[in-house]
N, CA, C and O atoms as a printed pandas DataFrame, in Angstrom:
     atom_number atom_name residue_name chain_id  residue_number  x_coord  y_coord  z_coord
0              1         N          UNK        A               1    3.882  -18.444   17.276
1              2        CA          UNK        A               1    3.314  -17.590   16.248
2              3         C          UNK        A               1    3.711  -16.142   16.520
3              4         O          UNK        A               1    3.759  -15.662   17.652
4              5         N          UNK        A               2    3.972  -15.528   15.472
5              6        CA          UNK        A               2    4.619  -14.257   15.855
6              7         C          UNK        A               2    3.631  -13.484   15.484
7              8         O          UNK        A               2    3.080  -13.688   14.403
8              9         N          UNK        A               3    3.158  -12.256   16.484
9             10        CA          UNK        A               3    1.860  -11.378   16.377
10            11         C          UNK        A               3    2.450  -10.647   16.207
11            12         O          UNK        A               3    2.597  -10.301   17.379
12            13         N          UNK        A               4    2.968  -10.050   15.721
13            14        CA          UNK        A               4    3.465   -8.528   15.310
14            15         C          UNK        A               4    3.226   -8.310   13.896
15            16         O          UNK        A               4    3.540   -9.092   12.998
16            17         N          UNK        A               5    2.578   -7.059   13.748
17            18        CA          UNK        A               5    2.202   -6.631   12.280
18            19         C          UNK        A               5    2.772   -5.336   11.823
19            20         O          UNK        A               5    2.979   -4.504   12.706
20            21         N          UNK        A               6    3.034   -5.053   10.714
21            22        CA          UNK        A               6    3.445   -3.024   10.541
22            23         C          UNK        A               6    2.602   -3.160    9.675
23            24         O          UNK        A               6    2.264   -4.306    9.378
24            25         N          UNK        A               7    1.958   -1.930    8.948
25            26        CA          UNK        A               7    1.370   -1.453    8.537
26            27         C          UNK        A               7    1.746   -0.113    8.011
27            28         O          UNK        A               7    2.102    0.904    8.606
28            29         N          UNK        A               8    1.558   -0.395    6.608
29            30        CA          UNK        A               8    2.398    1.505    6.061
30            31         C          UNK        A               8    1.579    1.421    4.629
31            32         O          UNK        A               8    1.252    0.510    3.869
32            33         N          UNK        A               9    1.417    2.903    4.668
33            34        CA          UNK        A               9    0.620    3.437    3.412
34            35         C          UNK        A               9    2.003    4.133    2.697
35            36         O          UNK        A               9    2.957    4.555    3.351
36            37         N          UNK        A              10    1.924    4.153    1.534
37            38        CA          UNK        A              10    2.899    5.018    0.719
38            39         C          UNK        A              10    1.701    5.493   -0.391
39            40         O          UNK        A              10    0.855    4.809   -0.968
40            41         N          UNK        A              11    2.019    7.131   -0.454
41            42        CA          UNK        A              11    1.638    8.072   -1.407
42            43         C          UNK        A              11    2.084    7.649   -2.818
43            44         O          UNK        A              11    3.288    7.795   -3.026
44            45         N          UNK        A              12    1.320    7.136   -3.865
45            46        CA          UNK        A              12    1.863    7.010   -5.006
46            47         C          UNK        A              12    0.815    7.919   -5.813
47            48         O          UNK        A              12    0.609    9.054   -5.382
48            49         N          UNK        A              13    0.144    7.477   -6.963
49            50        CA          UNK        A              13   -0.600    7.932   -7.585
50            51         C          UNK        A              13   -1.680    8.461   -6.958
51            52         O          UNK        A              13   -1.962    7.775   -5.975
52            53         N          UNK        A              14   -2.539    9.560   -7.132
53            54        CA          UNK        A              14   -3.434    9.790   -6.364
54            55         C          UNK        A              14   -5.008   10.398   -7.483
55            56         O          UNK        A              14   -4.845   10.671   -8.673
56            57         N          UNK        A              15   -5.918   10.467   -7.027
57            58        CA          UNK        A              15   -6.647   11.382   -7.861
58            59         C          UNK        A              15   -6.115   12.663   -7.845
59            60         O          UNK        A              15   -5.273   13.098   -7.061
60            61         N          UNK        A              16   -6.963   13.557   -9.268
61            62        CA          UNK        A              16   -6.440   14.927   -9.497
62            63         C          UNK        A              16   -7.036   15.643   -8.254
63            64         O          UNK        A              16   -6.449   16.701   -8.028
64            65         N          UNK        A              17   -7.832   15.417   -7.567
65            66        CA          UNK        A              17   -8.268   16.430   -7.203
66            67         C          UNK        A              17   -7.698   16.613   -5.442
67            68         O          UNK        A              17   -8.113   17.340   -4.539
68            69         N          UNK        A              18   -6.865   15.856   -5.480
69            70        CA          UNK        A              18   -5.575   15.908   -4.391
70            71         C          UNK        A              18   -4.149   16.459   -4.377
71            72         O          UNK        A              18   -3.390   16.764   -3.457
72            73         N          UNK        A              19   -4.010   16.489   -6.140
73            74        CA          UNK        A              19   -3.188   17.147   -6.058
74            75         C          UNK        A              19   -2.609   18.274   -5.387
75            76         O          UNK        A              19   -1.380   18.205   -5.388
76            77         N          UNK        A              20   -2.951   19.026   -4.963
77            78        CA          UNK        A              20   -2.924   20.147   -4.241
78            79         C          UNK        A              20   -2.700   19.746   -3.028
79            80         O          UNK        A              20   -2.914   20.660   -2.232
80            81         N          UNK        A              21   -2.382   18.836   -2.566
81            82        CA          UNK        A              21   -1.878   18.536   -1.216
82            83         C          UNK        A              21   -0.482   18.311   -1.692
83            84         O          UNK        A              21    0.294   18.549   -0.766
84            85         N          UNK        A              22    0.002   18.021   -2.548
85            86        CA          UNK        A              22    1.413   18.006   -2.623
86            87         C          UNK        A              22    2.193   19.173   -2.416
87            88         O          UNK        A              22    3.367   19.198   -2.049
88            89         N          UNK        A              23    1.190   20.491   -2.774
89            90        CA          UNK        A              23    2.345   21.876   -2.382
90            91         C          UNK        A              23    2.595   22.063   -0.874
91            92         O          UNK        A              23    3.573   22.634   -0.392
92            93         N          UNK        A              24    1.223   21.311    0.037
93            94        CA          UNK        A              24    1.600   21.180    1.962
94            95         C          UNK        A              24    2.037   19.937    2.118
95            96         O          UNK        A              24    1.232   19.119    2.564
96            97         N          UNK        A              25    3.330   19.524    1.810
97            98        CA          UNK        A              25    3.848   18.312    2.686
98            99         C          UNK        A              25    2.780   17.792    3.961
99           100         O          UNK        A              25    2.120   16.753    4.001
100          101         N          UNK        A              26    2.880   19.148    5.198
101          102        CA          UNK        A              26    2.021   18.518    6.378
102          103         C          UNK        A              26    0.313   18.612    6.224
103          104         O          UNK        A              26   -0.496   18.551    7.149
104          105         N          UNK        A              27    0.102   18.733    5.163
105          106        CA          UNK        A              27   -1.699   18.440    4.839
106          107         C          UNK        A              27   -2.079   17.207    4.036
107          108         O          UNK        A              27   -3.167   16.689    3.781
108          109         N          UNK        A              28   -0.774   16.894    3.707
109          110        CA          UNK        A              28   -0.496   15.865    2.735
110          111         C          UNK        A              28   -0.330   14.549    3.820
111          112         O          UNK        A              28   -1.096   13.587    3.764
112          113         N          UNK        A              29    0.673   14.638    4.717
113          114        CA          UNK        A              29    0.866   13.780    5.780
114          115         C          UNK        A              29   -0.239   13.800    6.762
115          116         O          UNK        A              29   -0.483   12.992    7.657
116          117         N          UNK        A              30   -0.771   14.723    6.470
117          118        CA          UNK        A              30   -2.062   14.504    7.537
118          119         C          UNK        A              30   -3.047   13.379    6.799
119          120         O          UNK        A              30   -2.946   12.202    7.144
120          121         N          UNK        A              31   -3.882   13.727    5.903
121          122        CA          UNK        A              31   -4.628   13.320    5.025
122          123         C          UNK        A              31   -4.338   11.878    5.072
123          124         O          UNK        A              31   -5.196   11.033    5.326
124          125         N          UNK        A              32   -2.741   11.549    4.745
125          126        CA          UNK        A              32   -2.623   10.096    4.583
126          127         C          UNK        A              32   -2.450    9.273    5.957
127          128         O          UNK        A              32   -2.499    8.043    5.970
128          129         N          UNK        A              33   -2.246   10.041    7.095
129          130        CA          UNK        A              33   -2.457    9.430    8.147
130          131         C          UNK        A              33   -3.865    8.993    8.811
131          132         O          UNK        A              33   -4.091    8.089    9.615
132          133         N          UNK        A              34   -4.762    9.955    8.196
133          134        CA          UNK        A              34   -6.210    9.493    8.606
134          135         C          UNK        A              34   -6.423    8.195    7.670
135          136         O          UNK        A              34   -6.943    7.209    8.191
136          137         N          UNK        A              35   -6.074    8.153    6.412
137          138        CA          UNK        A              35   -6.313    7.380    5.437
138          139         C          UNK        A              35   -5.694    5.989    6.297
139          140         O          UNK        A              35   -6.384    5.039    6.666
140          141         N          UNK        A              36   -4.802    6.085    6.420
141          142        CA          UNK        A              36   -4.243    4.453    7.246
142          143         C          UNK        A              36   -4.868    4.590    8.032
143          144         O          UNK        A              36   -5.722    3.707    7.951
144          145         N          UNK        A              37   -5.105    5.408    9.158
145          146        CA          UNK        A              37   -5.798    4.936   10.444
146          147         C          UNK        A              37   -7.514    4.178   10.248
147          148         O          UNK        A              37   -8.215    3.364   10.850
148          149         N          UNK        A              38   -7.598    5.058    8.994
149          150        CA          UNK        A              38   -9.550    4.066    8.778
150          151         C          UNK        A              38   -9.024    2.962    7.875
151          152         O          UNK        A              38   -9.944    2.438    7.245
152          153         N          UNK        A              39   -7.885    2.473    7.631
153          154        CA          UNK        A              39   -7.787    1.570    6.626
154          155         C          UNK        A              39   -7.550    0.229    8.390
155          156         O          UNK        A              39   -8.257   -0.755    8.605
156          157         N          UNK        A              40   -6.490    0.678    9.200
157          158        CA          UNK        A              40   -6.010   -0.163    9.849
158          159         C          UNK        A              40   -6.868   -0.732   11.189
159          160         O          UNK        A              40   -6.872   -1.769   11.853
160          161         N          UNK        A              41   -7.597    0.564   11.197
161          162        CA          UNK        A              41   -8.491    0.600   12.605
162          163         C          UNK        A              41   -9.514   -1.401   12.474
163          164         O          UNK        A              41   -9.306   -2.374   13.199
164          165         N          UNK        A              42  -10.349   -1.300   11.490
165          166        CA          UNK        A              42  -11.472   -2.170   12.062
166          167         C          UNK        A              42  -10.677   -3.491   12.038
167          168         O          UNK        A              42  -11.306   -4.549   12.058
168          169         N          UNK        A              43   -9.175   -3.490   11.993
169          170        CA          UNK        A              43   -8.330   -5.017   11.613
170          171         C          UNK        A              43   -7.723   -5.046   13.054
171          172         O          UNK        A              43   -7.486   -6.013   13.778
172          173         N          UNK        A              44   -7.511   -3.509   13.290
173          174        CA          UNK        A              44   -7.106   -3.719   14.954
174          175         C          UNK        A              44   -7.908   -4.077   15.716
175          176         O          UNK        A              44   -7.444   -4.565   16.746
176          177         N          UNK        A              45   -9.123   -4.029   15.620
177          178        CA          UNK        A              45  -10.566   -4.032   16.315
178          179         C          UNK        A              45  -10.623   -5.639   16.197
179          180         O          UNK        A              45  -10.321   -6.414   17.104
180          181         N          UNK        A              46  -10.912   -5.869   15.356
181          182        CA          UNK        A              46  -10.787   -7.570   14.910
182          183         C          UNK        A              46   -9.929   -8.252   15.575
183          184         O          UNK        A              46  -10.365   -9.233   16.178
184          185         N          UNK        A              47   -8.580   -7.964   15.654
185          186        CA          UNK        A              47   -7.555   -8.450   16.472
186          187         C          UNK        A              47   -6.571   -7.744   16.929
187          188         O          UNK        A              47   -5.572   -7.223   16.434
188          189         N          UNK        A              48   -7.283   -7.859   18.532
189          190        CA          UNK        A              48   -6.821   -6.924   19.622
190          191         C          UNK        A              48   -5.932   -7.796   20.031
191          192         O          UNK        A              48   -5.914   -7.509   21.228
192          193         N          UNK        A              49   -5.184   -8.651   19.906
193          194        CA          UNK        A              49   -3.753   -9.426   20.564
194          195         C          UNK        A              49   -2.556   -9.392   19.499
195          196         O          UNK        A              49   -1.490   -9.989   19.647
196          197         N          UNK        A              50   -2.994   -8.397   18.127
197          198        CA          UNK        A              50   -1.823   -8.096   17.368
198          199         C          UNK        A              50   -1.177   -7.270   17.705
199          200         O          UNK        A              50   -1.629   -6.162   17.997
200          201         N          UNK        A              51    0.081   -7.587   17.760
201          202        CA          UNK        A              51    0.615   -5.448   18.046
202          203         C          UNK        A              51    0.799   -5.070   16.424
203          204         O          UNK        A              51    0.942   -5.778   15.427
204          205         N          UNK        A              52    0.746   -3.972   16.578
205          206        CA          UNK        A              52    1.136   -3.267   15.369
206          207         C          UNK        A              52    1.711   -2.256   15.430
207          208         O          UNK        A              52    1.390   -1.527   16.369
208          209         N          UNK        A              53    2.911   -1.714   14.381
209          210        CA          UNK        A              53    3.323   -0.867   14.298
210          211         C          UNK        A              53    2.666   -0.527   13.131
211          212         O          UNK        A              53    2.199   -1.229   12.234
212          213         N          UNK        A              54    2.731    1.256   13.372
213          214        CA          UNK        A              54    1.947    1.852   11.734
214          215         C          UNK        A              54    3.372    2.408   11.486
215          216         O          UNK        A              54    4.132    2.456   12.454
216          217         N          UNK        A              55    3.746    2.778   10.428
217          218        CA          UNK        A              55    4.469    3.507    9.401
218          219         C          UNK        A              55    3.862    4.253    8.058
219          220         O          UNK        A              55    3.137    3.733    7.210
220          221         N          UNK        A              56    4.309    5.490    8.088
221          222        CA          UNK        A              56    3.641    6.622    7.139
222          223         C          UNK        A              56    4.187    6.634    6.606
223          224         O          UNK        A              56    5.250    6.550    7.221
224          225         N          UNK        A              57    4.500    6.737    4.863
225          226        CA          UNK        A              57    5.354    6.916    4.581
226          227         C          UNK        A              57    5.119    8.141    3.469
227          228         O          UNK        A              57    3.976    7.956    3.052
228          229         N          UNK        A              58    5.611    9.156    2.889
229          230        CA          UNK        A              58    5.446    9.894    1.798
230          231         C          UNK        A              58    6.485    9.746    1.052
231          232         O          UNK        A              58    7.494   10.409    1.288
232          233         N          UNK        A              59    6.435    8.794   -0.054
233          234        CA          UNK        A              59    7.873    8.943   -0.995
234          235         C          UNK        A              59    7.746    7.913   -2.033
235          236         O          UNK        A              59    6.988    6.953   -1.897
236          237         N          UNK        A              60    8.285    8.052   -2.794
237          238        CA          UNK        A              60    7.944    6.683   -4.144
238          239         C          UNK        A              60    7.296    5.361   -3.799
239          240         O          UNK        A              60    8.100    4.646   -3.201
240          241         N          UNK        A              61    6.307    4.885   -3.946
241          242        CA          UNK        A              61    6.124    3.698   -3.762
242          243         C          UNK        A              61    7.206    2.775   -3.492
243          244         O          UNK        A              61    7.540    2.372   -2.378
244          245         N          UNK        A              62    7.987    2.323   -5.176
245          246        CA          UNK        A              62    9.117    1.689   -5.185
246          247         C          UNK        A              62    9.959    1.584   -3.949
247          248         O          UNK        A              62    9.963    0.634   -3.165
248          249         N          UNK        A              63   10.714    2.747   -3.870
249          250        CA          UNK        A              63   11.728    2.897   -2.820
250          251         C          UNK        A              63   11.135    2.915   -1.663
251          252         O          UNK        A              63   11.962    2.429   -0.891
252          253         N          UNK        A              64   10.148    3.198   -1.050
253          254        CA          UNK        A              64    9.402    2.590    0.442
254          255         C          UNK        A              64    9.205    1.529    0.485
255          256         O          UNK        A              64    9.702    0.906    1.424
256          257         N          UNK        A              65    8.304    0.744   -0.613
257          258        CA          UNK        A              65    7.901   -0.607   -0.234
258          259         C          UNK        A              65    9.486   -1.464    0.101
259          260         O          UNK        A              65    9.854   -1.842    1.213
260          261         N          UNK        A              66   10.214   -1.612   -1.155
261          262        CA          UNK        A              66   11.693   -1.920   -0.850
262          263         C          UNK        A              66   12.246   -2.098    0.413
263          264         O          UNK        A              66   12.523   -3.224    0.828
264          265         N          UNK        A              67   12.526   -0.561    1.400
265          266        CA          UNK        A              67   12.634   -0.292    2.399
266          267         C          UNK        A              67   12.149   -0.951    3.328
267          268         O          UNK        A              67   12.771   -1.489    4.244
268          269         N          UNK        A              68   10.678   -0.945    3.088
269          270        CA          UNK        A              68   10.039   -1.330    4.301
270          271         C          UNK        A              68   10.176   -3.195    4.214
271          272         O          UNK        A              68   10.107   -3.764    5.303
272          273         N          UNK        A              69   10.324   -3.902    3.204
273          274        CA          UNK        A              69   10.419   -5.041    2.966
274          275         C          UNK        A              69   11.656   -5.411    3.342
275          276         O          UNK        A              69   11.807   -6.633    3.360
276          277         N          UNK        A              70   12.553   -4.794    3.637
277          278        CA          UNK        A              70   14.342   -5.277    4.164
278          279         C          UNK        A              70   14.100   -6.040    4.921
279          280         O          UNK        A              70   14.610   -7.158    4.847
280          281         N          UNK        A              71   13.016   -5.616    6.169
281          282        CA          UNK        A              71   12.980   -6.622    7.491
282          283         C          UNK        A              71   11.647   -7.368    7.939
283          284         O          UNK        A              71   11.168   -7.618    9.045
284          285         N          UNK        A              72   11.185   -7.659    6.439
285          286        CA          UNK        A              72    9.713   -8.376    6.564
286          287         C          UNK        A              72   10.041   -9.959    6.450
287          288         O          UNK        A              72   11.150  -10.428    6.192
288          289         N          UNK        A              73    9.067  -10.555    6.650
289          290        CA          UNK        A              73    8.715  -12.034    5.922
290          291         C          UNK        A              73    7.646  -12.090    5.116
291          292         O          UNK        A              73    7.332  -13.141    4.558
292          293         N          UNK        A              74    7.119  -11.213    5.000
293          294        CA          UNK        A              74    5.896  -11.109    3.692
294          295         C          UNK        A              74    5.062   -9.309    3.430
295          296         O          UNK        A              74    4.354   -8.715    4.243
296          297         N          UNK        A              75    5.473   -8.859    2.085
297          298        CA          UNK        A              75    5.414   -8.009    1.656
298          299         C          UNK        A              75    3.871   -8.309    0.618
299          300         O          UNK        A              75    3.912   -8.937   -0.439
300          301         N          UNK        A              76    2.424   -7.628    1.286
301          302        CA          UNK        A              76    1.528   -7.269    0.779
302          303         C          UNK        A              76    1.267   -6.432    0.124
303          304         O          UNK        A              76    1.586   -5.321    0.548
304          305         N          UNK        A              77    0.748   -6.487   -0.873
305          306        CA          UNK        A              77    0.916   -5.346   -2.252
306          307         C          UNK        A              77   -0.450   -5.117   -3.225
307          308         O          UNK        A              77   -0.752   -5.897   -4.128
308          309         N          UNK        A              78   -1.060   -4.154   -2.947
309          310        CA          UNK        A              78   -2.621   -4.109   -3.744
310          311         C          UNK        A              78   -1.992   -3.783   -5.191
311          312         O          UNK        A              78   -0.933   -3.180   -5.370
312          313         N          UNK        A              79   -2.882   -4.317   -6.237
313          314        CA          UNK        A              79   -2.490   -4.120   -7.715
314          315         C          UNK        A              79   -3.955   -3.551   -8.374
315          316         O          UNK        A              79   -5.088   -4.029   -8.429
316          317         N          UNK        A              80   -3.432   -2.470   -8.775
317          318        CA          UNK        A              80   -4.799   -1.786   -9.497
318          319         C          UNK        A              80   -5.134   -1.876  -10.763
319          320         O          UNK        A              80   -5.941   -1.281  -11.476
320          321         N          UNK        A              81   -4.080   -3.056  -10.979
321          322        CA          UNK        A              81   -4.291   -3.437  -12.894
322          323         C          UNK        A              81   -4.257   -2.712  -13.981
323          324         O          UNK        A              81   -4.781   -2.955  -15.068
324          325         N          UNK        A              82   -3.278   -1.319  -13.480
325          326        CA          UNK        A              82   -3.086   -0.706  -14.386
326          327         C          UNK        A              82   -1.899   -0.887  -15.427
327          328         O          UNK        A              82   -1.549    0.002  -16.202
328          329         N          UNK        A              83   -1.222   -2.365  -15.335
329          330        CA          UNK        A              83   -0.064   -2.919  -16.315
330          331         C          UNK        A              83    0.072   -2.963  -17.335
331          332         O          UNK        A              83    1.215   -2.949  -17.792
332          333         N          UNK        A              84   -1.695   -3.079  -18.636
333          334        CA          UNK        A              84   -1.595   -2.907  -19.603
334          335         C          UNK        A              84   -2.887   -3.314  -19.788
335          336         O          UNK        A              84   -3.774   -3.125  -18.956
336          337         N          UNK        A              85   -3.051   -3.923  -20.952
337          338        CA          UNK        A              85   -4.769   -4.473  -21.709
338          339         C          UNK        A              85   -5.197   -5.710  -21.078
339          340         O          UNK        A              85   -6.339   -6.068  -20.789
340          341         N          UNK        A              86   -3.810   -6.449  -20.872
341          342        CA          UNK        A              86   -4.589   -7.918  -20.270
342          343         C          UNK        A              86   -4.478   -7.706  -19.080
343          344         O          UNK        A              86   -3.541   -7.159  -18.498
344          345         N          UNK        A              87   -5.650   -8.226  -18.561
345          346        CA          UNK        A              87   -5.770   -8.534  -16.684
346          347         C          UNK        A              87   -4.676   -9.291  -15.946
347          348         O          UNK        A              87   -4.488   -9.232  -14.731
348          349         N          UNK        A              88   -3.974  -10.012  -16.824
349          350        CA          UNK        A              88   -3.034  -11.026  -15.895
350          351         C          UNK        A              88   -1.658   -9.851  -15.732
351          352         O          UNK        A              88   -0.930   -9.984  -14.749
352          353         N          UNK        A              89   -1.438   -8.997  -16.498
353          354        CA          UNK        A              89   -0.089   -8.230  -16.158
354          355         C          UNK        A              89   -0.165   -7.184  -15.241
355          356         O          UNK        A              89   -1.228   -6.573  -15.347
356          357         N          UNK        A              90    0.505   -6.801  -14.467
357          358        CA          UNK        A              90    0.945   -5.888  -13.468
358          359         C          UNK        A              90    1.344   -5.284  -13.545
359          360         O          UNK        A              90    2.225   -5.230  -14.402
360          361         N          UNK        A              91    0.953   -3.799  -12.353
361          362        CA          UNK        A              91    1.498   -2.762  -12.486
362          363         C          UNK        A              91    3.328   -2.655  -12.688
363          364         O          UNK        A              91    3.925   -3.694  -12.969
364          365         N          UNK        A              92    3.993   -1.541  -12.547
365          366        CA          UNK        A              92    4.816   -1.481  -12.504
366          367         C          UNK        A              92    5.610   -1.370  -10.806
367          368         O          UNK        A              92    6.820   -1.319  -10.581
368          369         N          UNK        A              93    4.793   -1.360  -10.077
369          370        CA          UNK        A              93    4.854   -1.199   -8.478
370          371         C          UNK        A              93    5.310   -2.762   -8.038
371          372         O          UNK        A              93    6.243   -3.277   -7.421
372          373         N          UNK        A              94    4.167   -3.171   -8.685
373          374        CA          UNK        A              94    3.722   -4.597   -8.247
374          375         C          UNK        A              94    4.881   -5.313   -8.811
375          376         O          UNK        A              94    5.806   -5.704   -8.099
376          377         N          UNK        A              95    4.831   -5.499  -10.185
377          378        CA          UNK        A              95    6.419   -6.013  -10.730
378          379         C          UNK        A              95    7.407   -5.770  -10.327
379          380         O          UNK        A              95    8.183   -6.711  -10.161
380          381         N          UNK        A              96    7.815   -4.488  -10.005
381          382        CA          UNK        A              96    9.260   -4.561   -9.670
382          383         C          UNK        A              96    9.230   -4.608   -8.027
383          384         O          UNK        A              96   10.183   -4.037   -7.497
384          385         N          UNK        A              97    7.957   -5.401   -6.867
385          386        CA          UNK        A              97    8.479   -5.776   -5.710
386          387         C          UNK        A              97    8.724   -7.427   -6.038
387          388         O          UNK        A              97    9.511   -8.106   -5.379
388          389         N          UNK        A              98    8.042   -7.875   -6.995
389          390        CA          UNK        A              98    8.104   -9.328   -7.346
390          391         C          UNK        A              98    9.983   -9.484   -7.896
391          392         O          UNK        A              98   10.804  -10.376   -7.684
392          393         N          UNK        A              99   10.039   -8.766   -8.309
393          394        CA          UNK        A              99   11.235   -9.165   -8.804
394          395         C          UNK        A              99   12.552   -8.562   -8.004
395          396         O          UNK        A              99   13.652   -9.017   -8.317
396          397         N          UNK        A             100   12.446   -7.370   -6.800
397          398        CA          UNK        A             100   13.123   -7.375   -6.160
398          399         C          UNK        A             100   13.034   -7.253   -4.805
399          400         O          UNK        A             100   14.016   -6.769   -4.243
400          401         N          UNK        A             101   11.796   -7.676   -3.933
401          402        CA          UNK        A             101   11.855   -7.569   -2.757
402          403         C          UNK        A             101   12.396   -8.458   -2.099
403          404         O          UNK        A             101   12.333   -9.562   -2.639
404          405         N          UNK        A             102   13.161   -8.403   -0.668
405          406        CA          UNK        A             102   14.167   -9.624   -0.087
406          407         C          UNK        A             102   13.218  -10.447    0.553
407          408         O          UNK        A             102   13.474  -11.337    1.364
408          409         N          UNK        A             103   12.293  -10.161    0.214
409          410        CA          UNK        A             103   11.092  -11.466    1.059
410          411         C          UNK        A             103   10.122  -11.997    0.118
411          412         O          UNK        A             103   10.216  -11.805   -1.094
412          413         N          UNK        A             104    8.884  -12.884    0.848
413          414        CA          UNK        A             104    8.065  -13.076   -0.109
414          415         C          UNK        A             104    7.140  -12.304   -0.598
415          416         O          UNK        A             104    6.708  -11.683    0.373
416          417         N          UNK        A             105    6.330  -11.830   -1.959
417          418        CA          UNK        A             105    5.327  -10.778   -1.742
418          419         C          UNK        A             105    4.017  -11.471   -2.220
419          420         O          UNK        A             105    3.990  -12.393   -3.035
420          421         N          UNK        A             106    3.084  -10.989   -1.695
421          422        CA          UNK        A             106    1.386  -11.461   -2.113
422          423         C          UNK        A             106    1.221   -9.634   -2.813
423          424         O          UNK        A             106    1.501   -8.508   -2.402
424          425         N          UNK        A             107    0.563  -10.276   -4.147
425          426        CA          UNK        A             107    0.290   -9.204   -4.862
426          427         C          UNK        A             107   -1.791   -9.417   -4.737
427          428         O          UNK        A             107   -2.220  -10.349   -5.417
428          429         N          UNK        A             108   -2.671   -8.741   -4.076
429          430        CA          UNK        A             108   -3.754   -8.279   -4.027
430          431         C          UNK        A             108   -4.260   -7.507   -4.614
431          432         O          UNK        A             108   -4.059   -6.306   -4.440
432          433         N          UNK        A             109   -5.501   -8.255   -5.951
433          434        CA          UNK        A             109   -6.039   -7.507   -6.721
434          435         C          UNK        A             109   -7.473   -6.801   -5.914
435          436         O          UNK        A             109   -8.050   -7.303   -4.950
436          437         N          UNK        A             110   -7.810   -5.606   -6.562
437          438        CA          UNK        A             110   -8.616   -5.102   -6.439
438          439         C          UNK        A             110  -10.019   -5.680   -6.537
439          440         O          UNK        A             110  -10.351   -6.432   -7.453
440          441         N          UNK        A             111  -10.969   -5.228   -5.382
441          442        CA          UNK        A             111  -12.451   -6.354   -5.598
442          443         C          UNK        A             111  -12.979   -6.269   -6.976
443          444         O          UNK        A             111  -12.786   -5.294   -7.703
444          445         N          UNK        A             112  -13.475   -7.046   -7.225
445          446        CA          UNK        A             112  -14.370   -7.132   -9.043
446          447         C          UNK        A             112  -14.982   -6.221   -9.737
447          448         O          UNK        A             112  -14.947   -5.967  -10.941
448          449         N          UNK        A             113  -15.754   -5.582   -8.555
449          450        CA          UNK        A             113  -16.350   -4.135   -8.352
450          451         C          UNK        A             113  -15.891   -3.352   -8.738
451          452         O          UNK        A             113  -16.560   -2.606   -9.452
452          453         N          UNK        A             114  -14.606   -3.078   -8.520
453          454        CA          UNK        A             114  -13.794   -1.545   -8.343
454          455         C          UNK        A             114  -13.225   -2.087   -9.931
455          456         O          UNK        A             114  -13.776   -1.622  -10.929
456          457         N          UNK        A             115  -12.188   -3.010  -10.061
457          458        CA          UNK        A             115  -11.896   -3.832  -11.427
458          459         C          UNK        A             115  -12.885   -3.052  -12.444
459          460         O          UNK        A             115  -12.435   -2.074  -13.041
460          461         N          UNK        A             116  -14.510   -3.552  -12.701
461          462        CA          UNK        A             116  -15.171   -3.364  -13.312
462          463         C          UNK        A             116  -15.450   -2.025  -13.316
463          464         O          UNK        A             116  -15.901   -1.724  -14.421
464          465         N          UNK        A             117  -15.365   -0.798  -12.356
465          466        CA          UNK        A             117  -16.198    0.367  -12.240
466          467         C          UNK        A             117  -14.651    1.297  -13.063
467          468         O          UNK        A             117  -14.954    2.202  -13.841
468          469         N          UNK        A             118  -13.120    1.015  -12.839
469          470        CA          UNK        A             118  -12.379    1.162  -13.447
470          471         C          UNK        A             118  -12.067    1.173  -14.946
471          472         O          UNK        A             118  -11.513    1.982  -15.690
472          473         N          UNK        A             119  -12.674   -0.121  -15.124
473          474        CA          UNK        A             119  -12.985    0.094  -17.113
474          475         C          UNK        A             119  -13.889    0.593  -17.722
475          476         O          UNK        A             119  -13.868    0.612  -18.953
């Protein structure tokens, strides 16, 4: 069994009221590094015999996930259902790793909660 995990956040859409981190690149990279570290921390905690590499990334979704998928075997992908009116279609993130990432991808919808507090 192979224990090795990476882990990478990419900056895509954000709320407005972040914007303003885009004029400091390094407040911007900060911000999203705390953001992975509380995203990755209680999974490391959970399982302390994974290694993991983290990767930060700041740059198009698209072209990172891509990237980072060259040397995966499975490309995880949250979908925020913003594709259109019906629930079954996908973002545009999400679609175009389905249709071109070199591995397999699991597309992960958002809990019901967030779904619902969204519409």
């Amino acid at each position: 069994m192979n224990t090795a995990a990476t882990f990478s956040i990419v900056t895509g859409a954000v709320p407005e009221a972040e914007l303003p981190l885009f004029t400091d690149k390094n407040r911007l990279f900060r911000a999203r590094a705390a953001m992975l570290d509380r995203t990755v921390h209680p999974w490391h905690r959970r399982y302390p015999k994974v290694r993991v590499q983290i990767s930060l990334r700041v740059e198009r979704p698209r072209e990172a996930l891509l990237d980072a998928a060259a040397g995966a075997d499975l490309l995880v992908v949250g979908d925020r259902g913003t594709g259109g009116v019906e629930p079954l279609l996908l973002g545009a993130t999400s679609s175009a790793m389905l249709h071109h990432a070199p591995c397999t991808v699991a597309i992960v919808p958002p809990p019901r909660d967030a779904a619902q507090r969204a519409a």
